[in-house]
C-alpha positions in Angstrom: 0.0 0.0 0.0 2.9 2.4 -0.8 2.2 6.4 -0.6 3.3 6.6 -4.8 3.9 10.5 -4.0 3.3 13.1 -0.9 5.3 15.9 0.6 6.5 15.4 4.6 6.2 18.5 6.1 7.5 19.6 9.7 4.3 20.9 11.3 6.2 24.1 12.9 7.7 25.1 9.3 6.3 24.3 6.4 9.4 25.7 4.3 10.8 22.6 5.2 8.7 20.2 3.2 11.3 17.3 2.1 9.7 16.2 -1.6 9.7 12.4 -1.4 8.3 11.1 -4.7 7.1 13.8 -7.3 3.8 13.1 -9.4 4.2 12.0 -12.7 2.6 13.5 -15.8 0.2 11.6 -17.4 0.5 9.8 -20.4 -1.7 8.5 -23.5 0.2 5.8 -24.5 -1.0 2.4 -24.8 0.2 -0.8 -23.1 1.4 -3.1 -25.8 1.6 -6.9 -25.3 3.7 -8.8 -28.5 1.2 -11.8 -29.6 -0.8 -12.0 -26.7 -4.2 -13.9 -26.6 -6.6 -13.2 -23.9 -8.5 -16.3 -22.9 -12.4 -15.0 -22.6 -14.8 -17.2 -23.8 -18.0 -15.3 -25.0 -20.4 -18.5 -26.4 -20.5 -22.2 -25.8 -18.7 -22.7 -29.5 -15.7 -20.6 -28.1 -15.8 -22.3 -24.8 -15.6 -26.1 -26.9 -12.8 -24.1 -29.3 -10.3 -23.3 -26.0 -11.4 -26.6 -24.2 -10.1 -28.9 -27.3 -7.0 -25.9 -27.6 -5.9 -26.0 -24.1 -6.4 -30.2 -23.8 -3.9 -29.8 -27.2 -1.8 -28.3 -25.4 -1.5 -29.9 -22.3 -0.7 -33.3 -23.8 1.9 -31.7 -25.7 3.5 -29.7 -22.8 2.7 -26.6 -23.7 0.5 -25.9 -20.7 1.4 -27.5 -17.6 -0.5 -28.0 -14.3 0.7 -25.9 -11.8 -2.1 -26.9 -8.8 -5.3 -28.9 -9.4 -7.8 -29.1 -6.8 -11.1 -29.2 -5.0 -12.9 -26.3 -5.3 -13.9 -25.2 -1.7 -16.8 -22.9 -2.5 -18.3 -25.2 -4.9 -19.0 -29.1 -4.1 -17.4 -31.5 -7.0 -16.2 -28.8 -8.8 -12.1 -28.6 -9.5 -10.0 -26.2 -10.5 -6.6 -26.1 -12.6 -3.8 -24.2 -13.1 -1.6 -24.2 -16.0 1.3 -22.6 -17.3 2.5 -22.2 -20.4 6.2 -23.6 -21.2 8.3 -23.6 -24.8 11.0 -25.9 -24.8 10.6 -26.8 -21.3 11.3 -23.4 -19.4 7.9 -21.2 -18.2 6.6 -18.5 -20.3 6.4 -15.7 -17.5 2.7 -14.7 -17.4 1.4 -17.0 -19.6 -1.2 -19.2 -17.8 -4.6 -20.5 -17.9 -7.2 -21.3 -15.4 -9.9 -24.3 -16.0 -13.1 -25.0 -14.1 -14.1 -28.2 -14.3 -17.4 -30.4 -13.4 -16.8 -33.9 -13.7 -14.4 -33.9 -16.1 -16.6 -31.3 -18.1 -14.9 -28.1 -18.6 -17.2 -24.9 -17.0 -15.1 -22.2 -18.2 -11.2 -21.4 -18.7 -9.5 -18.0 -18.8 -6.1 -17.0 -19.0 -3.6 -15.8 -21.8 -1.0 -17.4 -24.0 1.6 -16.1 -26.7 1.0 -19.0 -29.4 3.9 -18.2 -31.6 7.1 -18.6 -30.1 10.6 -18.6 -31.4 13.5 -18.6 -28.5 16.8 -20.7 -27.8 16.3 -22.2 -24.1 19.6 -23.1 -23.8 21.3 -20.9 -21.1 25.0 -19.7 -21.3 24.7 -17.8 -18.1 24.3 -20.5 -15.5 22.1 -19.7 -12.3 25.0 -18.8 -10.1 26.4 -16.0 -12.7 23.1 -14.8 -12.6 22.7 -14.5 -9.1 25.9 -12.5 -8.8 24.6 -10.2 -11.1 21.5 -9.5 -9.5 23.4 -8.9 -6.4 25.9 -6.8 -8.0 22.7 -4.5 -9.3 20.9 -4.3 -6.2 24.1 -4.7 -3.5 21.7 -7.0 -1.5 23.3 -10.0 -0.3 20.8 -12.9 -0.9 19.8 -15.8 1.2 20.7 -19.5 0.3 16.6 -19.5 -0.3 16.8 -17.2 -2.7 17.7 -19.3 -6.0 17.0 -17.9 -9.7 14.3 -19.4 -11.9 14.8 -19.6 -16.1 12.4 -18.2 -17.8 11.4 -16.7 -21.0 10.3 -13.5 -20.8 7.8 -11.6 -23.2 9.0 -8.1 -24.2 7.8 -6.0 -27.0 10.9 -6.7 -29.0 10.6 -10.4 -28.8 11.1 -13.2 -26.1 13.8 -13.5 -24.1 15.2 -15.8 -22.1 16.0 -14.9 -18.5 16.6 -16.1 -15.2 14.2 -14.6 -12.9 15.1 -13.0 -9.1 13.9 -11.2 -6.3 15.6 -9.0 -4.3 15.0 -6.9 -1.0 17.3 -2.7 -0.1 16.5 -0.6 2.0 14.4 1.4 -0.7 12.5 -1.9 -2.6 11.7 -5.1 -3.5 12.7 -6.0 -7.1 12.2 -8.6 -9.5 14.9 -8.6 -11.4 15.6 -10.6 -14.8 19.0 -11.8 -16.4 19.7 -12.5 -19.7 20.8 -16.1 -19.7 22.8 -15.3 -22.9 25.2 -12.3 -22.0 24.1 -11.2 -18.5 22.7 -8.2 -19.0 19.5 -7.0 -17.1 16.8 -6.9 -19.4 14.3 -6.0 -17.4 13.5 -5.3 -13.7 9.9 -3.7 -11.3 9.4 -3.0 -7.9 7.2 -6.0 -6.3 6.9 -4.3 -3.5 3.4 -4.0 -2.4 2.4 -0.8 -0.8 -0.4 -1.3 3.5 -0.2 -20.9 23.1 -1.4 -18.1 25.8 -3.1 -15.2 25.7 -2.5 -12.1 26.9 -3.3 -8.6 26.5 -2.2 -5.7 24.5 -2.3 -2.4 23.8 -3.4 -1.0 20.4 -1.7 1.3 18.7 -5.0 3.1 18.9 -4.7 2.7 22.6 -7.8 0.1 22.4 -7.4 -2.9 24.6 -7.6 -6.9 23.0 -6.8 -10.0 23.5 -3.4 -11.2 22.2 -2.6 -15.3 21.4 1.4 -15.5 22.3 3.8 -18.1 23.7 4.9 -18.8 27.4 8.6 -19.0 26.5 10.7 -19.5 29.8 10.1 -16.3 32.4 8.2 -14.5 29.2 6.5 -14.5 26.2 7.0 -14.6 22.8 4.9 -12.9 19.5 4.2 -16.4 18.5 0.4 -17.6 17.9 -0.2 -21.2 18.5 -4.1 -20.9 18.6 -4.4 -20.9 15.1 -3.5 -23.3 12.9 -0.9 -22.1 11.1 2.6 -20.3 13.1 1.5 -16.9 13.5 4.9 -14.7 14.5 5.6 -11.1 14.8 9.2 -10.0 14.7 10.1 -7.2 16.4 13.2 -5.2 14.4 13.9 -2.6 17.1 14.6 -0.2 14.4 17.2 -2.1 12.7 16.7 -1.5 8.9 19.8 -3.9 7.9 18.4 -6.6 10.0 15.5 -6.3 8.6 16.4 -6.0 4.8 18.5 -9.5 5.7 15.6 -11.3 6.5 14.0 -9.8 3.8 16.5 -11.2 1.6 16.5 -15.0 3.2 18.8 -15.2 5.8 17.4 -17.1 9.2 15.0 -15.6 11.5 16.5 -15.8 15.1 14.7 -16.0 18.5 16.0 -12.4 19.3 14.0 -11.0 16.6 11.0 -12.4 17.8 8.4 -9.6 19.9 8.3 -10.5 23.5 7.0 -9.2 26.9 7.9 -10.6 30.8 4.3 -10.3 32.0 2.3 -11.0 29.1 0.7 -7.2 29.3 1.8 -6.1 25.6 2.3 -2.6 25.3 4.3 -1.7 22.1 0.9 -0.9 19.8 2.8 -1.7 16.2 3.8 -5.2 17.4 0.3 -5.6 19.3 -2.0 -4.9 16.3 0.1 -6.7 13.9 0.4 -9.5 15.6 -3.4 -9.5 17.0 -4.8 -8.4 12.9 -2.9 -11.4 11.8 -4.9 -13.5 13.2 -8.5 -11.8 12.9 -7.5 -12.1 8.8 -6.6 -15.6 8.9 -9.8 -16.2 11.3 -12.0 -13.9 8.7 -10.5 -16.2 5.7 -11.3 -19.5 7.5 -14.4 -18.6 8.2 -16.0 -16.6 5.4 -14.1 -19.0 2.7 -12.8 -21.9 4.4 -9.5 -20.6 3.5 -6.7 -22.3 5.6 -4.2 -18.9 5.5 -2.1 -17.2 2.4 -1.3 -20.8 0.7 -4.9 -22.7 1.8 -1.7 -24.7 3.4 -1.1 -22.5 6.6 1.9 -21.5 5.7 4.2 -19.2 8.5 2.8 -15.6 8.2 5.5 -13.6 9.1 4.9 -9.8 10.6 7.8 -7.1 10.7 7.3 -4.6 13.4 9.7 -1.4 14.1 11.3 -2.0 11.0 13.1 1.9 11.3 13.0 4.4 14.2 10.8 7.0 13.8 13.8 9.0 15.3 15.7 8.2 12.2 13.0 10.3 9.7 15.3 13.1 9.0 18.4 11.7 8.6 17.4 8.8 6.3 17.3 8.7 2.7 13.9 9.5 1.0 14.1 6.1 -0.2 13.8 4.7 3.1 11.0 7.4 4.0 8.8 6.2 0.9 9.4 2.3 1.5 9.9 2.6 5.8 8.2 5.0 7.4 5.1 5.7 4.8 4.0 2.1 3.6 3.5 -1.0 4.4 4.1 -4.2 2.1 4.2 -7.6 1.2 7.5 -9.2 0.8 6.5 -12.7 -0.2 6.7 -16.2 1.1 4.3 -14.6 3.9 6.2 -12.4 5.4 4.8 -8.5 5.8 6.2 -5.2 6.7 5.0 -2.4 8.7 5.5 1.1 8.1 6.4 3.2 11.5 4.6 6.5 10.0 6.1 10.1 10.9 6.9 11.0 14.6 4.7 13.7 16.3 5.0 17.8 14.3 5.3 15.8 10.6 2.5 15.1 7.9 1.8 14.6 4.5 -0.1 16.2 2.2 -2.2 14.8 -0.1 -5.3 15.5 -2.9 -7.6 15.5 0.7 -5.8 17.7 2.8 -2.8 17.4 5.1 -2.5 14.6 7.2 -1.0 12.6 10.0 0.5 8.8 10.2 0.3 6.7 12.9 2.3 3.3 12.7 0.7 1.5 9.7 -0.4 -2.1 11.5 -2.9 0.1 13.8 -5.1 -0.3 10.9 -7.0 -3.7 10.3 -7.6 -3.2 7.0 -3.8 -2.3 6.5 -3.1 -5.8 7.3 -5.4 -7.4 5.8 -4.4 -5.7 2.9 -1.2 -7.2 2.8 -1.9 -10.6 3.8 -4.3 -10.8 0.7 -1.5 -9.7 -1.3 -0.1 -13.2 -0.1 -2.9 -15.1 -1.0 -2.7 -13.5 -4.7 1.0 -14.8 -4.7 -0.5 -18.2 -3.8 -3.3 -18.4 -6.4 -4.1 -15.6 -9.2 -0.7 -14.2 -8.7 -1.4 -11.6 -10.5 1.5 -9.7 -11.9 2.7 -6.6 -10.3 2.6 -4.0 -13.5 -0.1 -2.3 -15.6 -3.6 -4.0 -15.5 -3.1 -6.8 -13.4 -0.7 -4.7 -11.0 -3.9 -2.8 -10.2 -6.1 -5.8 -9.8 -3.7 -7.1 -7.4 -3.8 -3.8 -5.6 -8.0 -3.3 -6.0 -8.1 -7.3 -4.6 -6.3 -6.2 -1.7 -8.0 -3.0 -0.9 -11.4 -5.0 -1.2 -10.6 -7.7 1.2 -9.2 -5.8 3.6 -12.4 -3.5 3.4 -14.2 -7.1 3.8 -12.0 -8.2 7.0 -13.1 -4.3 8.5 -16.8 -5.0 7.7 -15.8 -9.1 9.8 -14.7 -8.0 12.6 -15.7 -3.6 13.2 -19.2 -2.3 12.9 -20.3 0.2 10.1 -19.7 3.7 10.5 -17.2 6.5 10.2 -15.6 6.9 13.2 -12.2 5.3 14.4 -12.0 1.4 14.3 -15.4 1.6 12.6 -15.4 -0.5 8.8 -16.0 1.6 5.8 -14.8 2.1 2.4 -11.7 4.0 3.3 -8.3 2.7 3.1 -6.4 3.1 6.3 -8.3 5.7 7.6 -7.3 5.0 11.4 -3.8 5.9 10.6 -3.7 8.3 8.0 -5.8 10.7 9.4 -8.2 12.1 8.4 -9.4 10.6 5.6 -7.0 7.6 4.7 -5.6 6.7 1.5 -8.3 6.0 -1.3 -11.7 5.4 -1.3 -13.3 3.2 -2.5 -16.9 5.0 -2.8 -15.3 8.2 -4.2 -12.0 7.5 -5.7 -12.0 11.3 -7.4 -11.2 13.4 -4.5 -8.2 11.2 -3.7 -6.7 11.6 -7.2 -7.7 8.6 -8.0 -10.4 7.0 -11.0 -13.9 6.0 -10.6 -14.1 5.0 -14.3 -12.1 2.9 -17.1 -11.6 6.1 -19.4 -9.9 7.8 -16.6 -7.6 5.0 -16.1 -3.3 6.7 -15.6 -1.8 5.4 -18.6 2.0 6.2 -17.6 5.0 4.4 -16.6 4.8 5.5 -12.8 3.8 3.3 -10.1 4.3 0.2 -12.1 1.7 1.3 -14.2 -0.5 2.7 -12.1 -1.0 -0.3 -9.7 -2.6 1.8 -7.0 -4.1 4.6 -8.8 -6.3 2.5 -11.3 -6.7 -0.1 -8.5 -9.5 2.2 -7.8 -11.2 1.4 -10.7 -11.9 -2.3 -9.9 -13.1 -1.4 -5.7 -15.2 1.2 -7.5 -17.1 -1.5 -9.4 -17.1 -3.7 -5.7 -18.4 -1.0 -3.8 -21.1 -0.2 -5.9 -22.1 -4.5 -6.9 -22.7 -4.2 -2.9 -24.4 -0.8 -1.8 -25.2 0.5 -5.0 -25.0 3.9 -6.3 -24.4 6.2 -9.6 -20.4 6.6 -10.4 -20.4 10.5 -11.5 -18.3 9.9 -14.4 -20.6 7.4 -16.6 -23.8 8.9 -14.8 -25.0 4.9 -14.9 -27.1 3.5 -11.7 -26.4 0.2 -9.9 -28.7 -1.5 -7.5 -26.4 -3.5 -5.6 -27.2 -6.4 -3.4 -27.1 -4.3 -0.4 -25.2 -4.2 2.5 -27.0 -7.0 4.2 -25.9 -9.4 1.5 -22.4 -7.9 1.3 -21.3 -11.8 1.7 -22.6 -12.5 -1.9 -20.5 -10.1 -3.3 -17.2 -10.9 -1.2 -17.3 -14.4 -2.2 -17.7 -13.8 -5.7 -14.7 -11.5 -6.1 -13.0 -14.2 -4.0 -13.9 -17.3 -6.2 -13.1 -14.6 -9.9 -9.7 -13.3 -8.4 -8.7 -16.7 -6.6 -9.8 -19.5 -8.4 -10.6 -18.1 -12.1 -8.4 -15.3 -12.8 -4.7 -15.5 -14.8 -2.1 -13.7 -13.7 -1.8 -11.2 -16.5 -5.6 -10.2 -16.3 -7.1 -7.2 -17.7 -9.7 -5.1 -16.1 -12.2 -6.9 -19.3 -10.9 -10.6 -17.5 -11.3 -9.3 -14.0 -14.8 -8.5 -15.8 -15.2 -11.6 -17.2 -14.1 -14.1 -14.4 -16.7 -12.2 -11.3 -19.9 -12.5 -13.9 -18.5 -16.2 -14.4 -18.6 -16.6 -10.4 -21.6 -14.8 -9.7 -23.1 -17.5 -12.2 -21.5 -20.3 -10.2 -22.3 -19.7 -6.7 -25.4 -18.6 -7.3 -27.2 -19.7 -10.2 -31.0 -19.1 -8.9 -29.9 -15.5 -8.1 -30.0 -13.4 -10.9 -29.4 -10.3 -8.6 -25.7 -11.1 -8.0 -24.5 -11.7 -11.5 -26.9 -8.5 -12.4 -25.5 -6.3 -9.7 -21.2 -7.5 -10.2 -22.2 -6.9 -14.5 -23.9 -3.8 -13.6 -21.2 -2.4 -11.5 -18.6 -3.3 -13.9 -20.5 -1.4 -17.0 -21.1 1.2 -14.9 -16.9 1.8 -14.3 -16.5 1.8 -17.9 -15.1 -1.8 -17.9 -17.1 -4.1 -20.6 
C-alpha cells in the first residue's frame, strides 16, 4: 500500500517540506503486449474451441498443471492451473485457469503467446546470474533465494531470462537476467504498498486479547491458537536486519516480539500480531481458507522496521518504503510502516494529514496478507492492469475483513470504504466509494496510462473497488452517470465471495480489467445460479466503471 507520492512537512515550518516522490505526468500511450491472446470465452462454440485448444496443449506440454484441486466454494467442482512452457522453461505470465465439473470443462480463462521462437539453452548458469542480481541491487541474498529460467515476453521479442527477487532498504525488485550475456533486461518493484493469551495495547490505545507463547520467564509474538505459526518480529529499528531477513537469511529467537508479563504494550507489534490472526480467522471462516497458501503456511509480521527518530536523517528512499507504507514481501512475510513522529505530515489530494504506525489499521493488514494469498493463487502480476487488480483485490478484502470484525460507520475502528483511515488521518488513503477526491479513477476512461507506479498499480486499483463497492451498496459513479442497485449491505457476503472465487480460483495472472470483468460475472453464475441479482449487480457495476 505504498504512498506513490506526498510531501512530509514539519508541522512548525512548512518551508521545510522534504519532496519524497514527485507526481508523474500523465500519459496517453497504450500498453502493448507482442502476440498476446486473452482467454475470454463469450459463447458455448468458443468455450468447446479453448477446451479442445488447451487439452492440445497440455498433452503436448505446452500448458502444464501448476495446482489442481477441490474447489472449496463449490461441491465437486475442480479447478486447474496451468502454465504455459516452450522448450521446457515457463513463459512468464502466460497461464490459464480451467473449471471443471466432472471432467466437463465450465469455463477457462487465461492468456498465452502462441507463436514462439526462443533458444532455451542458457550460457549464463544460475550462479552467474545471481551474482549479477546482487551486484545490481548490492543486496546480499539468502541460500533461499535461488533464480528461476524463464522466457520472458517483451515487446521486441522473447527472451530468455533467469528470474530473481531481491529486498534494499528502498524496494523489493524482480529482477531478470539474460541467460545469454548477462545483461539485465528488465526489472519492477514487487513491493506492495499497506499458546497463551494475553493482553495488549493497540496502537489506537484500544485494549484486545493477544494469542502468544509462554517461552521461559516471558512471552513470545508467537500464535499457536491458530493453525498455522503466527509470529511477529520485532526489528527494534534495525533497517539492515530487517532488509536481511527480507533477503532470506534465518529468523533468530532475538528477533521475535516478546514481553515478561504478558501485558503487551508496544501498539505496532500488538495490532500486527493481533490483525494477523482476525485475517486468517476472517479467511477461514467466510471461505474456508486455511491462511495465504490454503496450506497454513508461516505468516510472518515485521514490526519497528526503522525508528521514527531516524526520519530526517534517512534517505527519502527509506522514507517512501519505511516509514510511509507498508508491504508484502513474499513467502508470507509483511512489513509495517512506523509512520512520521509527532510535528510531521503529508499532504495529499484531501488535505494534510497525520500517520500513525501502519499495523494500527485492520484493513492495513489485511491488505497485505491478501496480497499473499494473490502470490498463492491468481498471482497476479505486479505492472499495468493486473498490477492494479492485485492492488484493488487487496483494498477489497481488507475492506471485507473491516466489515468481519468492526461495525459500520465513520468513526475510528469503525469498517467503511476507506483505506487506512485510522492511521492516515483524516481521511485515509483511497476510497473506494469516491475514488476522485483522492486523485484517483472512478471510471475505465480515466484510467493513468504512464509508466509511474508500475503502471498505475494503486491509482487504477480504484477502478476495480469502485465496481465492488457499488455491486454491494449500489449507487451512480459520477463519471458514466449509470445507476447500480447492488445487493445491499446486508448481502455484502454474496458479493465478497464472488470477487474471491473470480480473483482466486478463475483469474490468470496477467488479467485485464475486461478478464477481471469476465471471471466475477462467471462466479456470480457459479455460486449462485437461482440468483439473478448477483451476477446483475457484479455486470452492472462493472458497466457502470466503464469496464465491458
Amino acid at each position: 500500500m505504498r504512498l506513490p507520492s506526498s510531501l512530509v512537512f514539519r508541522a512548525v515550518c512548512a518551508a521545510a517540506a522534504a519532496l519524497l516522490f514527485s507526481a508523474a505526468p500523465r500519459s496517453a500511450a497504450a500498453q502493448s503486449r507482442r502476440d498476446l491472446v486473452t482467454i475470454t470465452p463469450a459463447s458455448r462454440n468458443d468455450l468447446r474451441t479453448w477446451d479442445a485448444r488447451t487439452e492440445r496443449m497440455l498433452r503436448d506440454g505446452a500448458l502444464r498443471i501448476r495446482t489442481r484441486g477441490e474447489d472449496a466454494m463449490i461441491r465437486g467442482r475442480i479447478i486447474e492451473r496451468a502454465d504455459q512452457f516452450y522448450g521446457g522453461v515457463r513463459v512468464f505470465g502466460a497461464d490459464v485457469t480451467r473449471q471443471l465439473d466432472g471432467g466437463v470443462l465450465l469455463s477457462v480463462f487465461g492468456t498465452i503467446y502462441p507463436e514462439l521462437a526462443v533458444d532455451t539453452a542458457a550460457k549464463i548458469d544460475a550462479d552467474r546470474a545471481r551474482a549479477i542480481v546482487e551486484e545490481r541491487s548490492g543486496a546480499e541474498l539468502g541460500p533461499s533465494r535461488q533464480p528461476e529460467l524463464v522466457i520472458l515476453p517483451r515487446d521486441q521479442g522473447f527472451v530468455l531470462a533467469w528470474r530473481l527477487r531481491a529486498a534494499t532498504d528502498s524496494d523489493i525488485r524482480q529482477y531478470f537476467v539474460d541467460a545469454q550475456d548477462g545483461t539485465i533486461v528488465f526489472d519492477y518493484s514487487e513491493l506492495k504498498t499497506q499458546a497463551a493469551v494475553g493482553r495488549a495495547q493497540g496502537v489506537l490505545g484500544d485494549t484486545k486479547k493477544i494469542s502468544v507463547t509462554k517461552a521461559g520467564s516471558g512471552y513470545n509474538a508467537q500464535d499457536r491458537l491458530r493453525p498455522p505459526a503466527i509470529r511477529t518480529l520485532d526489528m527494534k529499528g534495525s533497517l539492515s536486519r530487517t532488509i536481511s531477513i527480507l533477503n532470506g537469511f534465518p529468523v533468530a529467537a532475538a528477533d521475535v516480539a516478546s514481553d515478561d508479563d504478558n501485558n503487551w504494550t508496544d501498539g505496532t507489534v500488538d495490532d500486527a500480531h493481533v490483525y494477523q490472526g482476525w485475517t486468517y480467522d476472517y479467511y477461514f471462516k467466510r471461505f474456508n481458507r486455511r491462511g495465504l497458501d490454503n496450506r497454513d503456511i508461516e505468516i510472518t509480521g515485521l514490526a519497528n522496521p526503522v525508528r521514527r527518530s531516524d526520519l530526517q536523517t534517512s534517505p527519502d528512499s527509506v522514507v517512501g518504503t519505511f516509514f510511509l507504507n507498508a508491504f508484502y514481501a513474499g513467502d508470507g512475510y509483511m512489513v509495517y510502516g512506523v509512520g512520521l513522529p509527532a510535528g510531521f505530515f503529508t499532504r495529499l489530494p484531501i488535505g494534510i494529514q497525520t500517520w500513525d504506525f501502519l499495523s494500527g489499521a485492520l484493513d492495513v493488514v489485511a491488505h497485505e496478507l491478501t496480497h499473499g494469498v494473490t502470490e498463492f493463487t491468481s498471482n497476479l502480476i505486479y505492472l499495468n492492469e493486473s498490477g492494479a487488480l492485485n492492488e484493488a483485490f487487496s483494498d477489497m478484502m481488507g475492506t471485507s475483513v473491516e466489515f468481519f470484525f468492526q461495525r459500520p460507520g465513520t468513526g475510528s475502528m469503525q469498517a467503511d470504504y476507506l483505506i487506512a483511515e485510522d492511521v492516515i488521518r483524516p481521511g485515509g488513503l483511497r476510497s473506494m466509494a469516491n475514488p476522485t477526491p483522492y486523485g484517483d479513477p472512478d471510471h475505465y476512461s480515466k484510467r493513468f496510462l504512464g509508466a509511474a507506479d508500475n503502471g498505475g498499480v494503486h491509482t487504477n486499483s480504484t477502478i476495480a473497488s469502485h465496481a465492488f463497492y457499488l455491486a454491494i451498496e449500489g449507487g451512480t459513479n459520477a463519471t458514466s452517470g449509470l445507476s447500480v442497485p447492488g445487493v445491499g449491505a446486508a448481502n455484502r457476503e454474496q458479493i465478497e465471495k464472488v470477487f474471491y472465487r473470480g480473483f482466486t480460483e478463475l483469474m490468470p495472472a496477467n488479467a485485464t480489467f475486461a478478464v477481471a470483468r469476465a471471471v466475477t460475472i462467471q462466479a456470480a453464475r457459479d455460486l449462485y445460479p437461482s440468483n439473478g441479482n448477483v451476477e446483475r449487480a457484479v455486470t452492472e457495476a462493472w458497466t457502470a466503471v466503464g469496464v465491458n
